[in-house]
N, C-alpha and C positions, 0 to 999 in steps of 0.2 A: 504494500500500500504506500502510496506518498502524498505528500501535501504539499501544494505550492503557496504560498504569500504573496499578498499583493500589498498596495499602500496608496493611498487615497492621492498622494502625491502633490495636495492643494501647493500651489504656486505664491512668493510671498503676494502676498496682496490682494490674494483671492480669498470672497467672504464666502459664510455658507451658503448663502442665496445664487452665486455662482458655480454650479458645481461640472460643468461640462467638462474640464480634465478627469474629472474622476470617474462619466462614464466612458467617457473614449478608452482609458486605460484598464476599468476593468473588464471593458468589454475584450478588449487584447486579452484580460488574465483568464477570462471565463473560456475566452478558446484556447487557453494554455491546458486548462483542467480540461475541456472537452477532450483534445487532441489528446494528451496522457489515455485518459480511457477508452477512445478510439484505438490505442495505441495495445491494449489488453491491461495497460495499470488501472488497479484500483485506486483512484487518484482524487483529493479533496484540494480545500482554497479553504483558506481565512484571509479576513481583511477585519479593519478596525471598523470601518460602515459597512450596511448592507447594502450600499448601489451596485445591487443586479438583481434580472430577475431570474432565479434560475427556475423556473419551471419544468425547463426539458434536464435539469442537473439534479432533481431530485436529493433537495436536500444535501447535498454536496461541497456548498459553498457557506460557510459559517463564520460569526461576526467572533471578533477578541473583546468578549466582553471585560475584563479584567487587566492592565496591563504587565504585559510580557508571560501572558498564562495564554498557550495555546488550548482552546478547549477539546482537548482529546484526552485518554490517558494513556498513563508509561509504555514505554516499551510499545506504541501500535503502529511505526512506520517504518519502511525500508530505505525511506529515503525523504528528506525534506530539501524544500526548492525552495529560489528566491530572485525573482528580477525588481533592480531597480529599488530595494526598500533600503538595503544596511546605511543608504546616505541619510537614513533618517531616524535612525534608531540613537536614541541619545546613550541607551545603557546597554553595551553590547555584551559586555557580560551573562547578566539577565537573561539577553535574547538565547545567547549561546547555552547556556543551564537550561532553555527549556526545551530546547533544539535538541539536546541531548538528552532531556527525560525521553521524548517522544520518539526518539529514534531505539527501534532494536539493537540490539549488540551485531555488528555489520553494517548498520545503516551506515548512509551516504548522507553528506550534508554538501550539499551545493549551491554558492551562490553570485550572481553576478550583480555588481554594480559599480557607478563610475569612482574613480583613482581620485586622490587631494590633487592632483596635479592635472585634474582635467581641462583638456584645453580643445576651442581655443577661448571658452565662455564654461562657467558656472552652467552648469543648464536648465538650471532652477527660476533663477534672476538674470542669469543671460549676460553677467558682470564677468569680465574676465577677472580669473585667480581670486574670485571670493571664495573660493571653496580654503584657499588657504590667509588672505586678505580680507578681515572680517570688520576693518575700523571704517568708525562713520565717516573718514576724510575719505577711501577709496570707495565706499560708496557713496558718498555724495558726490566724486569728480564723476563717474559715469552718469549718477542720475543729472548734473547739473549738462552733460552732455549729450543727453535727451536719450538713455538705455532705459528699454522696460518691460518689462515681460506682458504676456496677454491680457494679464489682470489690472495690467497697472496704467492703461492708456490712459494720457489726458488729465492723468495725478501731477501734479505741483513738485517739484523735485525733493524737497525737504519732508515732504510726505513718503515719497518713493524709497527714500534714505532712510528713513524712520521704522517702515514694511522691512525694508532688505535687515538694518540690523536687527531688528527683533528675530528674522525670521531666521539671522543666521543662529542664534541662542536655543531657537527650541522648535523648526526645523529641521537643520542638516548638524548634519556630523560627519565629517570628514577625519576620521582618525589615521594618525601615520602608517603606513603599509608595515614597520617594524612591529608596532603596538596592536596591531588585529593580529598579527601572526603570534605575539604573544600569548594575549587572552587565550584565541583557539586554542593552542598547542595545550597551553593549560588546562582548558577541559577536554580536547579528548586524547589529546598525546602524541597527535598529528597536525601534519598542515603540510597543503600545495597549492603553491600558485601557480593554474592550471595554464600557462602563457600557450605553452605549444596548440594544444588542444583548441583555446581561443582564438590564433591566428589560423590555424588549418581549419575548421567548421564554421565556424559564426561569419552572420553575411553581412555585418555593419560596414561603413564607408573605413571605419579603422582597422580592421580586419581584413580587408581589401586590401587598403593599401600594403599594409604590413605583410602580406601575401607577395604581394607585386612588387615588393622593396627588395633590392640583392646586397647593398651594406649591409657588412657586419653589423648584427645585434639593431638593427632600425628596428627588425620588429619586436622585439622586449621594449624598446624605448616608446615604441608607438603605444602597445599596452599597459608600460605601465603610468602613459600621462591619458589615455584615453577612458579603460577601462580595469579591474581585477576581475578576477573567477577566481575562487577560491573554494578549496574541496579538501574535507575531513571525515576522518572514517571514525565510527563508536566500537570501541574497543569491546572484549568479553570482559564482564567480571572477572 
């Protein structure tokens, strides 16, 4: 059985009354879980909302009511998945202990999301290098130079400044590529940064290139400022 995550992924500056990113994307996650059990996995989704309808998913798709409590119990999964959430997980910790209750002894923990170094923009705020540039002087020189994400048309620049920093606080989190490699290891005694795997399979425009690149090491360089995949296995008692 495996479970995939999704994350509601509001943009800074988007209220709740705005909520169009959240179905575009979980409509992408609902065909992630679809396609798994097309696939013959017994295959679930949680998200923190309920924006989807799953009708045809039969109960499949379940809300985190609690946070950092997947509602499943111990030991029910072979595998847990994740696109695009750890940039938002403030307590990675946390997330990882529950990662780990729910995975079997074998399970696979796999997950992809963008690098502190992604470039050529933040892809949240659309700010270059906020991901690691979180003071309100570098946000306010892009917002005073007219940057804003979908939510933020037509906002007043000190306003726009105001959204980014908050939303860098409790938001994103971009932790050091050393520092996630630590926590994991720590709980389950592994860790891979699945770089190869990511440039050969995955179809993104960075994965392309890095394909198509023949210097040495472009494409680790390309990975590791675009994206990480990182994969952990749950040891036996």
């Amino acid at each position: 059985m495996t479970i995939q995550f999704a994350n509601e992924q509001f943009s800074a500056g988007q209220h709740r009354e705005t909520q169009a990113v959240s179905y575009t994307h979980l409509d992408v996650y609902k065909r992630q879980v679809q396609e798994l059990n097309r696939c013959g996995f017994d295959s679930r989704g949680v998200d923190i909302k309920p924006f989807w309808a799953d009708d045809d998913l039969h109960g499949r798709l379940q809300v985190v009511e609690q946070p950092y409590r997947i509602p499943h119990a111990d030991l029910t999964f072979e595998a847990v998945l994740s696109t695009s959430v750890f940039e938002h997980v403030l307590d990675y910790r946390r997330a990882f202990l529950e990662i780990h209750r729910v995975l079997k002894p074998g399970g696979a923990s796999l997950h992809l999301f963008p690098g502190p170094w992604a470039l050529p923009v933040e892809p949240h705020m659309f700010v270059p290098l906020a991901s690691v540039i979180q003071t309100r002087w570098w946000l306010g020189l892009w917002a005073r130079l007219g940057v804003r994400n979908g939510f933020q048309k037509g906002l007043g620049w000190r306003e726009v400044t105001e959204r980014n920093f908050e939303y860098c606080k409790t938001g994103v989190n971009y932790l050091p590529r050393r520092k996630v490699k630590h926590l994991v290891t720590d709980i389950f005694g592994n860790f891979y940064y699945a770089k190869k795997e990511y440039i050969n399979n995955f179809h993104g425009g960075a994965a392309r290139l890095a394909r198509r690149t023949k210097l040495p090491f472009t494409g680790e360089m390309i990975f590791a400022w675009r994206e990480q995949l990182i994969y952990s296995v749950k040891q036996s008692s």
